[in-house]
C-alpha positions as CSV (number, residue, x, y, z in Angstrom):
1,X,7.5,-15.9,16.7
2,X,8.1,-12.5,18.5
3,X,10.8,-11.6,20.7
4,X,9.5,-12.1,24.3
5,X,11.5,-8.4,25.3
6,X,9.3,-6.6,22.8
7,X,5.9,-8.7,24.5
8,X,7.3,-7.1,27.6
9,X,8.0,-4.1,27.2
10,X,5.4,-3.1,24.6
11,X,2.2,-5.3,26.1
12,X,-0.4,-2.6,25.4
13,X,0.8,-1.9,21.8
14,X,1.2,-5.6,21.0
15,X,-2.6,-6.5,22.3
16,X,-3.8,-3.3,20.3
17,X,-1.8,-4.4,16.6
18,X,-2.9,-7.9,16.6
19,X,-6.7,-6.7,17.2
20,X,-6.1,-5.6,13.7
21,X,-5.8,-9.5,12.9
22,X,-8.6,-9.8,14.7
23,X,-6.7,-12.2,17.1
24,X,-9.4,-13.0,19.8
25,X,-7.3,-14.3,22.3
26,X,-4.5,-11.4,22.5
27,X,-5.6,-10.0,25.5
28,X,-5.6,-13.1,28.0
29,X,-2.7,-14.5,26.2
30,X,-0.4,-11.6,26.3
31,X,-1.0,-10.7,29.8
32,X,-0.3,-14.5,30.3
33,X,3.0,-14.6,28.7
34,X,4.0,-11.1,30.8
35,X,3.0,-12.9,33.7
36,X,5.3,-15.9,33.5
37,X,7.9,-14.2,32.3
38,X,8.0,-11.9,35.8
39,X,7.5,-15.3,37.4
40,X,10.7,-16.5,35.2
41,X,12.8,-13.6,35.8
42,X,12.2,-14.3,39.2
43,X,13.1,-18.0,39.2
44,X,16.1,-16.8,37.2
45,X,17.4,-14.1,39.8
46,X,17.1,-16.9,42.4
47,X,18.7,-19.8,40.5
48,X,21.7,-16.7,40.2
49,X,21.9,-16.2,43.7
50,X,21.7,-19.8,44.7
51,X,24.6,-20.9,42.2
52,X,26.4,-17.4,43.2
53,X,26.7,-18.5,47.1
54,X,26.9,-22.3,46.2
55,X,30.5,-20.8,44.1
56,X,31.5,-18.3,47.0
57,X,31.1,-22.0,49.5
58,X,33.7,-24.0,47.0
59,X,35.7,-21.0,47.1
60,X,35.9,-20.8,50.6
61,X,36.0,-24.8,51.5
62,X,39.0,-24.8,49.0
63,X,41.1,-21.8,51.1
64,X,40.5,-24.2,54.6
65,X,41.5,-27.5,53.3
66,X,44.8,-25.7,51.7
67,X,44.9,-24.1,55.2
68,X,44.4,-27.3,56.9
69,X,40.9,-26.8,58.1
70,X,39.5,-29.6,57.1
71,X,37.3,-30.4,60.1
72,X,35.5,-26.8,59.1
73,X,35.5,-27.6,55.3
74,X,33.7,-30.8,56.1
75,X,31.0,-28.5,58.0
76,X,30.4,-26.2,55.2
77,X,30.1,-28.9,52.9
78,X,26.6,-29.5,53.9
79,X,25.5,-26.6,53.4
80,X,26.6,-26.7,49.8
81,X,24.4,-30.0,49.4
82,X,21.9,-28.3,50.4
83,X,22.3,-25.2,47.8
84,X,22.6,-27.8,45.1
85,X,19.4,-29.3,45.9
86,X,17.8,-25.9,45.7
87,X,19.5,-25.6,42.3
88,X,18.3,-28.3,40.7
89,X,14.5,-27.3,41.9
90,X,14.9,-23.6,40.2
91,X,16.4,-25.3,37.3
92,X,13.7,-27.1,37.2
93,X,10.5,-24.9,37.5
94,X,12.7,-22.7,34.9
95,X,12.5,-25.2,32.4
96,X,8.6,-25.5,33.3
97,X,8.2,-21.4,33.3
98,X,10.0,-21.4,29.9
99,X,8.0,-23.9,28.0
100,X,4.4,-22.5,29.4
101,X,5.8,-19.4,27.7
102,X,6.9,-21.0,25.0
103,X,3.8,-22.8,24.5
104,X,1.6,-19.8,24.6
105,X,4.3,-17.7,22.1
106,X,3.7,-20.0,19.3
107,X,0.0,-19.4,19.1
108,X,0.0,-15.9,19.0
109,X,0.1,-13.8,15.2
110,X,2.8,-12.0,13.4
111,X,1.7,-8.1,14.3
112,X,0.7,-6.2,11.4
113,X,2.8,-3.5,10.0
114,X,0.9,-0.1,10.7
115,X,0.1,0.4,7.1
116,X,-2.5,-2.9,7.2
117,X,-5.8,-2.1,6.6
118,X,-8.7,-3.5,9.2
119,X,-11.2,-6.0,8.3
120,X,-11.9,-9.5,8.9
121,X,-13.0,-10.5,5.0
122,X,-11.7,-11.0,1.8
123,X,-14.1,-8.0,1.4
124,X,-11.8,-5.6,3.1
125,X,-9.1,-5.5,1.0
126,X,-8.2,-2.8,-0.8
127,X,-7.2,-2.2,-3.9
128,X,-4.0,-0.4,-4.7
129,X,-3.2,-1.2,-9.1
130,X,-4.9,-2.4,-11.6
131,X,-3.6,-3.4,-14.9
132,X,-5.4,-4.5,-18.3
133,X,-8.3,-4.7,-19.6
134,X,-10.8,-7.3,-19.4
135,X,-10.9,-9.3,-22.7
136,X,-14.6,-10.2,-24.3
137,X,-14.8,-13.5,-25.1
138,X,-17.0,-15.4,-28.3
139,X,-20.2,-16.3,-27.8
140,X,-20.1,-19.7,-26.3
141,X,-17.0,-19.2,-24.9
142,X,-16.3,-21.9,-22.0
143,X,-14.5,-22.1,-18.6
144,X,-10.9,-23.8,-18.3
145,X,-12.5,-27.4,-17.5
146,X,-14.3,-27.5,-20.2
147,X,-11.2,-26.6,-23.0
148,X,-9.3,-28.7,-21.0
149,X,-11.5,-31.8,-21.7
150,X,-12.0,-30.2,-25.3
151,X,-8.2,-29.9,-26.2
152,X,-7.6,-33.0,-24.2
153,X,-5.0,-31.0,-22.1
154,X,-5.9,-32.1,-18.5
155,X,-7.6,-35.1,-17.3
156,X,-9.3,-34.5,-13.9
157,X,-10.8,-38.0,-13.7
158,X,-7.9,-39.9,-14.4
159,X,-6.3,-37.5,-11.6
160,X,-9.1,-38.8,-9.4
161,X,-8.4,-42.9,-10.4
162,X,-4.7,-42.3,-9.6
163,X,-4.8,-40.1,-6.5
164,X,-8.5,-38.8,-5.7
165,X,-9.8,-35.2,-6.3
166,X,-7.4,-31.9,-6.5
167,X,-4.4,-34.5,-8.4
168,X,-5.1,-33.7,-12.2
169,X,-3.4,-35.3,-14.6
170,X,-1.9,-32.9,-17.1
171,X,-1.1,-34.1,-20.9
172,X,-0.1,-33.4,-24.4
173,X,0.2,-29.7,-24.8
174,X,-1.8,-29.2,-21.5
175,X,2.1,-30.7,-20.2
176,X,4.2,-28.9,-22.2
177,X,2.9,-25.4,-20.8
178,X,3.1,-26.3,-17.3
179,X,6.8,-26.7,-18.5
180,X,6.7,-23.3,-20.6
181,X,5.7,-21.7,-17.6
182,X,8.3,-23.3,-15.3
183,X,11.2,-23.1,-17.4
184,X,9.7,-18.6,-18.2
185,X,9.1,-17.6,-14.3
186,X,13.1,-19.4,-13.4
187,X,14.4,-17.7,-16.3
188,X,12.8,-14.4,-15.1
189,X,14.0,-14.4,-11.6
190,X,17.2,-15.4,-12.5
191,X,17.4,-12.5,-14.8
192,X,16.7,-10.7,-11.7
193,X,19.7,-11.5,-9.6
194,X,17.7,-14.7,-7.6
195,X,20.0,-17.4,-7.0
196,X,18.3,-20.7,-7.9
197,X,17.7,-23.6,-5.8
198,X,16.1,-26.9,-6.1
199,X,15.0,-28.4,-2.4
200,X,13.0,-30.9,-1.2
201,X,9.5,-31.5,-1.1
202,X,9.0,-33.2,2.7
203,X,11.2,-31.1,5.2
204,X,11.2,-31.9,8.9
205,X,9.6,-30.2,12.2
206,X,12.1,-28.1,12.5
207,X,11.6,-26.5,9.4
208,X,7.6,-26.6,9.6
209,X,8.6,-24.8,12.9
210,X,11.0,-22.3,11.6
211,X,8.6,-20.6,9.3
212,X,5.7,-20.8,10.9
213,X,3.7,-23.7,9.3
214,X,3.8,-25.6,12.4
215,X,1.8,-26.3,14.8
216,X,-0.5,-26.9,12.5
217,X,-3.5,-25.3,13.4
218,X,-5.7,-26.1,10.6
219,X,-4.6,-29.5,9.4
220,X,-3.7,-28.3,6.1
221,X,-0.1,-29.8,5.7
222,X,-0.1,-33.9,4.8
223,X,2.1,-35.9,7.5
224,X,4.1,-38.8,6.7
225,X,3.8,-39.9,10.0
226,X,6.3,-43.2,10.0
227,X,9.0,-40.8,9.1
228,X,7.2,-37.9,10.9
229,X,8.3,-35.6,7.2
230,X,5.8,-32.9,5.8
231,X,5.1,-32.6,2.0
232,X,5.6,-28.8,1.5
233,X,2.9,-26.3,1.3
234,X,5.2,-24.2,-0.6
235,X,9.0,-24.1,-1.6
236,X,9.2,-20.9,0.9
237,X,9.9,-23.8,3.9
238,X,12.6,-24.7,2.8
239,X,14.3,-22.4,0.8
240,X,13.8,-20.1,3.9
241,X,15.2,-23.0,6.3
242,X,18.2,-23.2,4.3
243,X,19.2,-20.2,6.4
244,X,18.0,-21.8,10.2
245,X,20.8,-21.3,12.6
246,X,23.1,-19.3,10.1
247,X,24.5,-15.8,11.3
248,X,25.7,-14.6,8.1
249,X,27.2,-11.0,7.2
250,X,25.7,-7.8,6.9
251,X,27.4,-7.6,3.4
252,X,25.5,-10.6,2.5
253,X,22.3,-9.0,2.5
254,X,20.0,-9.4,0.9
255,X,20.0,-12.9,-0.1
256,X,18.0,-13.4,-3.0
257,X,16.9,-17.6,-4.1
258,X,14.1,-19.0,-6.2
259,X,12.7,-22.5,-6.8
260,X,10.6,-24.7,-8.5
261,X,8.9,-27.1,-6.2
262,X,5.8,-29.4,-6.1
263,X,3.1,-27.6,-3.5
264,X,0.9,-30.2,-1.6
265,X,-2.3,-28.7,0.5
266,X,-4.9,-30.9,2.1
267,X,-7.3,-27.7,2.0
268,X,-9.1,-29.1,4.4
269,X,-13.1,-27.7,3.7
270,X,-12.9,-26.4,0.5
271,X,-16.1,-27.3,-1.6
272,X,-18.2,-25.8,-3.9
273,X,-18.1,-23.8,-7.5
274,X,-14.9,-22.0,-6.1
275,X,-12.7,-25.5,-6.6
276,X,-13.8,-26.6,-10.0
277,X,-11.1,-27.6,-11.9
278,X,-7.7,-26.1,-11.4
279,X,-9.3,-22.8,-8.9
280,X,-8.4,-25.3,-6.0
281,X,-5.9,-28.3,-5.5
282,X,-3.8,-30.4,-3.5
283,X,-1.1,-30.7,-6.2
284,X,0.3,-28.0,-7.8
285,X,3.3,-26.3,-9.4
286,X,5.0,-23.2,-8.2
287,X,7.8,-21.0,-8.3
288,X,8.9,-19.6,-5.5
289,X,11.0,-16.0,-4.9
290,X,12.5,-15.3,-1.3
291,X,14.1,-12.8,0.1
292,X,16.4,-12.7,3.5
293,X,16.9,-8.9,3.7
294,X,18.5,-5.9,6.4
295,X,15.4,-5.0,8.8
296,X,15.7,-1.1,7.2
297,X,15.9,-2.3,4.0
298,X,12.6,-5.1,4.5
299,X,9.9,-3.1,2.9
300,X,11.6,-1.3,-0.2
301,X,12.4,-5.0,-1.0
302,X,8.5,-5.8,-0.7
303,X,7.9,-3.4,-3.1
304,X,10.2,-4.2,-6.0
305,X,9.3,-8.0,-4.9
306,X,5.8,-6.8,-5.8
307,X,6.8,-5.1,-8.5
308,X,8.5,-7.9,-10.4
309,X,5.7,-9.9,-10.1
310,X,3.1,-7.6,-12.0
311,X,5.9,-7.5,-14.4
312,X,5.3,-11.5,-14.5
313,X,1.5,-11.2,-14.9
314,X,2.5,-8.0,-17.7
315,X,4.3,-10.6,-19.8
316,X,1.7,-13.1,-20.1
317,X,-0.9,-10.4,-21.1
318,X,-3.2,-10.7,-18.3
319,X,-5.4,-8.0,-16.7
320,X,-4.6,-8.5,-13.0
321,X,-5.4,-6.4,-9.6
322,X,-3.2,-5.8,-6.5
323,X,-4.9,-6.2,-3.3
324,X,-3.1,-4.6,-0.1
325,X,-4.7,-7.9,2.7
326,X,-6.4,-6.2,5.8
327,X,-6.1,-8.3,9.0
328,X,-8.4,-10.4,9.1
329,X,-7.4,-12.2,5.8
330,X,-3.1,-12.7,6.7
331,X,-1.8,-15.3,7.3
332,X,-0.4,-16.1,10.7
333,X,3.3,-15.2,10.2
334,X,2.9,-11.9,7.8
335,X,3.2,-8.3,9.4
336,X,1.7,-7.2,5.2
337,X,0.6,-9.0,2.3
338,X,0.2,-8.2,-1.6
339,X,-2.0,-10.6,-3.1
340,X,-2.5,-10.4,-6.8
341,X,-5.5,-12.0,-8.8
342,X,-6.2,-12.3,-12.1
343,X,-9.7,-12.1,-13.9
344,X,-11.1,-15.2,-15.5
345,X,-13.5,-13.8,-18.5
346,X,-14.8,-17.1,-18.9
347,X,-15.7,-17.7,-14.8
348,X,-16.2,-13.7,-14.3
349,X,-14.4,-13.5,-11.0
350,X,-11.0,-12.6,-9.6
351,X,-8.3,-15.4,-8.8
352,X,-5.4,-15.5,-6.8
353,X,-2.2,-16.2,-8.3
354,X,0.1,-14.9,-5.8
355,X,1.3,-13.3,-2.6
356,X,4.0,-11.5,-1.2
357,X,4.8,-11.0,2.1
358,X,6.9,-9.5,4.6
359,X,7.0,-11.0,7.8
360,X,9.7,-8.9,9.8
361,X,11.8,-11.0,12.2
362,X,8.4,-13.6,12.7
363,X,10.0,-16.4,10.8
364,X,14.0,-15.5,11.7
365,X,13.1,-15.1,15.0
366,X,11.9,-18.7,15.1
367,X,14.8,-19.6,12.6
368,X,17.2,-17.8,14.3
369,X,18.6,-16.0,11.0
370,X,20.9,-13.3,12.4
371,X,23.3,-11.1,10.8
372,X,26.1,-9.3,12.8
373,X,26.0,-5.8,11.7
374,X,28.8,-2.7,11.3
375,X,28.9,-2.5,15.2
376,X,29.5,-6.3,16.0
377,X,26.1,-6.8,16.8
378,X,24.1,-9.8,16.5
379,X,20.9,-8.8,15.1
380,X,17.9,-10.8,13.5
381,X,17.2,-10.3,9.4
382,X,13.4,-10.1,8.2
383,X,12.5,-12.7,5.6
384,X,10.4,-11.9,2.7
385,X,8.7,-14.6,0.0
386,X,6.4,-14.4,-2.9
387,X,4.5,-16.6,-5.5
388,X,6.2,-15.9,-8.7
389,X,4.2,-17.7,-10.0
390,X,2.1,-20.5,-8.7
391,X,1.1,-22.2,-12.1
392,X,-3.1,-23.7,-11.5
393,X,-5.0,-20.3,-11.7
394,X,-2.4,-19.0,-14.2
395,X,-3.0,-21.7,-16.5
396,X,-6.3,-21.5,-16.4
397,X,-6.5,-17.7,-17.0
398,X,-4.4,-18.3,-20.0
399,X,-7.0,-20.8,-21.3
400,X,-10.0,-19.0,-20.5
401,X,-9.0,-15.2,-21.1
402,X,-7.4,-16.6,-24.9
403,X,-9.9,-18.4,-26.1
404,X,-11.2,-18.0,-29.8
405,X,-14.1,-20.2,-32.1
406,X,-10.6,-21.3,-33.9
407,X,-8.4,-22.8,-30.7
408,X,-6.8,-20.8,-27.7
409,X,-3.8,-18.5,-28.5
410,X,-0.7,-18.6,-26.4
411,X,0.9,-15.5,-24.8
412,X,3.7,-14.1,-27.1
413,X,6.2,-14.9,-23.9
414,X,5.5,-18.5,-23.2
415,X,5.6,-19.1,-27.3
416,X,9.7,-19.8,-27.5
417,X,9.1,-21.9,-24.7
418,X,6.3,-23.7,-25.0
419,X,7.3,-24.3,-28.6
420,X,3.5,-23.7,-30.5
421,X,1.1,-20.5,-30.8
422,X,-1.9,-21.8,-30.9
423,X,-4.0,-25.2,-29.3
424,X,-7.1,-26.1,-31.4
């Protein structure tokens, strides 16, 4: 959420950086949040005078009754009724003011960083590494769904008898390397100085608040409504709510935690070629990397966050592409997003496997992550998070990109873990 001061005192530059995310409504809404919150400062200022005389009165009413002037006590004593009547009004129309404003803050973007490129597509991304070169596969050669039914590694229609479409139902070896690849991206992070953490899958409102997946605009996030829990979308929630009300030390930064987690997503609309098999579900496995890091330190931390995940995709011997996100593609709480996809020979097109993101003080602002630095001050931290990695489009790169007429090989990382070479 961002800090109503900065909406105030920058209205012209906020409206302008969230045209970038191509945020139709900036305009009216902006100049509706300055607007209340003259009308609050005003209610405020009032509410400070009223309560300001109403202390001067008991001041004064307790000098006469210890002078003996009680008859003239009594007589100001009215008025002081009537200053707490005019109190409680002010109080009230502040809490009103304050939750139109707040009501209106929660719908409005992240702003992009400066460095975000325009665009409203997919289309206008850009491009900023590639890495590896595109395999050639056997004649013949098949997409993942296919050499899943053929190895009898995943079974989407028992997924569908159990649960419905987007739960697939993973077995033998097709099992054993969704635990490779679990058991390979925890023992990478922690290599790389990320604390791990195992939370829960369904987190409160409070947490769906905090970083930013609430209100839920789209629908995308399944509700158990008797308990009123979300299933997480992604184990960013709440690793990232872990620090929710926490002012924690300057020395303590950055803050560095991974985790395995189960990922639910209605994904709500999706149909078509694009969500064959695993490109699309509503079940899936992913590890998780986040950051909570000093506000000048935010973006260096993006890029070696970046950075260790092409060193990910490097290991497992896939040709890969970075995509710096142009506005129109973000997602609601990111001020800049790294995607990086990886090319499926055997579907001949690009698929997402991960993103990192910076998103300032959005989510900390809304979390109220603070960190008091060298001069005392309370100040807010900027959270950071990244696929690392989520496991669907992974596995099925690994299946389609290594296929050969004799059986699919396995990447020389995952071999120790997923204890074989080679499925045929």
């Amino acid at each position: 959420m961002l800090q109503l001061n900065y909406i105030r005192e920058n209205k012209e530059e906020v409206i302008k950086r969230l045209a970038v995310k191509n945020f139709k409504d900036a305009e009216s809404i902006i100049s509706k949040i300055v607007e209340l919150d003259g009308n609050r400062r005003t209610i405020q200022k009032q509410t400070d005078d009223v309560k300001a005389e109403a202390n001067a009165l008991a001041k004064q009413i307790g000098e006469l009754m210890k002078s003996g002037k009680k008859d003239e006590a009594e007589g100001i004593k009215a008025k002081t009724a009537d200053l707490k009547l005019k109190e409680k009004n002010f109080d009230d129309s502040l809490k009103n003011v304050e939750g139109d404003i707040h009501a209106l803050l929660v719908q409005v973007p992240n702003l992009p960083s400066a460095v975000v490129p325009a665009g409203r597509t997919p289309e206008d991304n850009v491009t900023v590494f590639e890495h590896g070169d595109i395999p050639k596969l056997h004649e013949g050669a098949q997409p993942h769904w296919e050499l899943a039914a053929k190895y009898d590694l995943i079974d989407f229609e028992l997924g569908v008898k159990l649960t419905g479409a987007g739960f697939p139902v993973y077995k033998g070896k097709g099992a054993r390397l969704q635990r490779a690849l679990q058991n390979f991206f925890l023992d990478k992070a922690t290599a790389q100085g990320y604390m791990e953490v195992q939370p829960p899958v369904l987190v409160n409102e409070d947490s769906g608040f905090g970083t930013g997946q609430l209100p839920d605009k789209e629908g995308q996030m399944y509700h158990a409504t008797i308990d009123n829990l979300y299933l997480i979308p992604t184990a960013e929630v709440p690793i990232t709510n872990i620090y929710r009300d926490v002012i924690l030390k300057e020395s303590d930064l950055p803050i560095k935690n991974c985790g395995y987690t189960l990922c639910f997503r209605r994904e709500a609309g999706s149909y078509g070629k694009d969500v064959r098999g695993l490109n699309r579900l509503h079940q899936f496995d992913k590890v998780e990397i986040v950051q909570i890091a000093h506000p000048d330190k935010s973006y260096a931390i993006l890029e070696e966050m970046r950075e260790y995940v092409a060193s990910l995709l490097k290991d497992l011997e896939l040709p890969f592409r970075t995509l710096k996100l142009c506005g129109g593609d973000m997602s609601f709480a990111s001020a800049l997003t790294y995607d990086m996809e990886v090319y499926s020979t055997a579907q001949q097109r690009w698929l997402e496997v991960s993103s990192v993101s910076n998103f300032e003080s959005f989510q900390t602002n809304r979390l109220k992550c603070r960190f008091k630095n060298a001069d005392g001050k309370t100040v807010l931290a900027h959270s950071l998070n990244g696929s690392a990695l989520a496991f669907p489009r992974i596995l099925a790169s690994i299946l389609e990109n290594n296929q050969t007429p004799e059986g699919i090989k396995i990447p020389k990382a995952l071999v120790p873990y997923a204890g074989f070479d080679m499925i045929s």
